[in-house]
C-alpha positions in Angstrom: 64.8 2.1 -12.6 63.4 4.6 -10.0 66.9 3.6 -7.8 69.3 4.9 -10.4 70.9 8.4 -8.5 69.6 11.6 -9.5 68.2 10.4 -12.9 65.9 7.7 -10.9 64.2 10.5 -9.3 63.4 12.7 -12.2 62.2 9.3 -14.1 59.8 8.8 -11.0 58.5 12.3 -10.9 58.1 12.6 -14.4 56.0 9.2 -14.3 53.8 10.7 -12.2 53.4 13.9 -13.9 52.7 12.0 -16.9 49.8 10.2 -15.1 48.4 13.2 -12.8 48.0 15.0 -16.3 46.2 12.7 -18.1 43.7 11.3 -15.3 43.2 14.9 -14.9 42.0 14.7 -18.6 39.7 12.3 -18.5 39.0 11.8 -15.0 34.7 13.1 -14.9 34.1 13.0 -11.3 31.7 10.3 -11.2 32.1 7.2 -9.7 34.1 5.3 -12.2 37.3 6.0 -12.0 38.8 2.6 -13.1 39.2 3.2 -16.6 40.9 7.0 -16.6 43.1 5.5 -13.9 43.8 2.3 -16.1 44.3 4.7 -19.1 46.7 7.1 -17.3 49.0 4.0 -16.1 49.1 2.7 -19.5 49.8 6.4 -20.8 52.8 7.0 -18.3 55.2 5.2 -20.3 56.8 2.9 -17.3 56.6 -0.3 -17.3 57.0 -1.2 -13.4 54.5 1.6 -13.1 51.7 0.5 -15.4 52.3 -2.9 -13.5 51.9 -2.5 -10.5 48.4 0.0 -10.7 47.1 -2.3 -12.9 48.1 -5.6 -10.9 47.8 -3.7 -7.1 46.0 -1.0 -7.3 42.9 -1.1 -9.4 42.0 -4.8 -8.2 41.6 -3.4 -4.7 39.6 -0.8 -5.8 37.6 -3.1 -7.3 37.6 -6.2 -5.3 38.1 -4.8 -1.7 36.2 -1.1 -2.6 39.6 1.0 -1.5 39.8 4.4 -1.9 42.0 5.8 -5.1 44.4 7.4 -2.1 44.7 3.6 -0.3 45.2 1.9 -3.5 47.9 4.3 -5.0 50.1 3.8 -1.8 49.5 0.4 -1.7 51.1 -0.1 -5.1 54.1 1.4 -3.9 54.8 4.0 -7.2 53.5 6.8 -5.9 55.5 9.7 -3.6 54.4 10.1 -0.1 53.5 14.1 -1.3 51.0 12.9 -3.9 49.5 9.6 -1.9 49.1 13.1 0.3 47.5 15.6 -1.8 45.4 12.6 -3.5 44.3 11.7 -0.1 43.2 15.5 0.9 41.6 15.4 -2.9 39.4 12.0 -2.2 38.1 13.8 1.5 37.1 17.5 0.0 35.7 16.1 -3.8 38.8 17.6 -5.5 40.9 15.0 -6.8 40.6 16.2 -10.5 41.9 18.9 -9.4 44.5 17.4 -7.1 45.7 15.4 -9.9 46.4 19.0 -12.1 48.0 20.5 -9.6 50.5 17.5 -8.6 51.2 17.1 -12.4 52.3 21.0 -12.3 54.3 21.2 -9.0 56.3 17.7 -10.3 56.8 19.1 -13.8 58.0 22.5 -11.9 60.1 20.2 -9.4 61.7 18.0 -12.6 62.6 21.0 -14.9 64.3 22.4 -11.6 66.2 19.3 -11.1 67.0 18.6 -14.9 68.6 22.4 -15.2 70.6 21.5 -11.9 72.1 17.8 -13.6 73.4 20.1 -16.7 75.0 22.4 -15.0 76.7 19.5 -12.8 77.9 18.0 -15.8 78.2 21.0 -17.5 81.1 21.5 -14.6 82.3 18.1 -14.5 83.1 18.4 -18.4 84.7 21.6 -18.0 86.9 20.0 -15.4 88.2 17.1 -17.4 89.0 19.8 -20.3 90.8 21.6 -17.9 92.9 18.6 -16.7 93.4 17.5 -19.7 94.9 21.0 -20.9 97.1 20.6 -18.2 98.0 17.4 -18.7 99.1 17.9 -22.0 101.1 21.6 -21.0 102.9 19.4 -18.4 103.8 17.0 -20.9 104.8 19.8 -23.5 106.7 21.8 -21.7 109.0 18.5 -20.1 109.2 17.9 -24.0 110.6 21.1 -24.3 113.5 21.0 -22.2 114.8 17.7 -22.9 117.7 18.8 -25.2 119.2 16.0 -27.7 122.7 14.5 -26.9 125.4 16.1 -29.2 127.1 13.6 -31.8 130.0 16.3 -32.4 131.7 15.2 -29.0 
């Protein structure tokens, strides 16, 4: 789903923003981060996302003792901007924070996109109207001319 053009990418981003804003909610700081991180898949409303955290990236965090930065990019969901700012987050202690501030700059980033797709098909419509109308002058007007054979000859 996250291939589809231009509505892919807002999907994608909006995934994320739905996910960076809850484990920001519940995310304490401490050491156990499993269960915000489980809870925020589960709460992002994609399927293939849920999936693959909970399949990839929480059994390496668990099993192999990964880093949340390691684990998200080994899932392969997240954008290299947040595997980015979540990486910066895990070195300076900030990654509640991190997550808040990724959720903002993609929900920023998707409303910006989302106003651009309506005014492309906002334009798009207005052009198949406008064919259309002329389509149907065309058509009128050659109507017009054609005169009817006189019977009185």
């Amino acid at each position: 789903m996250f291939k589809i053009p231009i509505m892919g990418s807002l999907i994608h981003k909006t995934t994320i923003e739905v996910f960076c804003r809850v484990f920001y909610t519940l995310y304490s700081g401490s050491a156990e981060s499993i269960e915000p991180i489980r809870i925020a898949a589960e709460a992002s409303g994609n399927a293939y996302f849920e999936n693959q955290i909970k399949t990839v990236a929480i059994p390496m965090m668990i099993k192999k003792g990964t880093g949340i930065s390691e684990s998200f990019e080994a899932c392969g969901v997240f954008t290299d901007t947040a595997i980015n700012r979540f990486h910066s987050g895990e070195e300076t202690g900030t990654i509640k924070n991190t997550a808040l501030q990724l959720a903002n700059y993609y929900e920023s980033e998707t409303v910006f996109r989302l106003k651009n797709v309506i005014e492309l098909i906002q334009v798009v419509i207005a052009m198949v109207i406008m064919i259309v109308m002329i389509g149907l002058t065309l058509v009128s007007a050659e109507t017009a001319t054609i005169s009817p054979k006189s019977s009185f000859s």
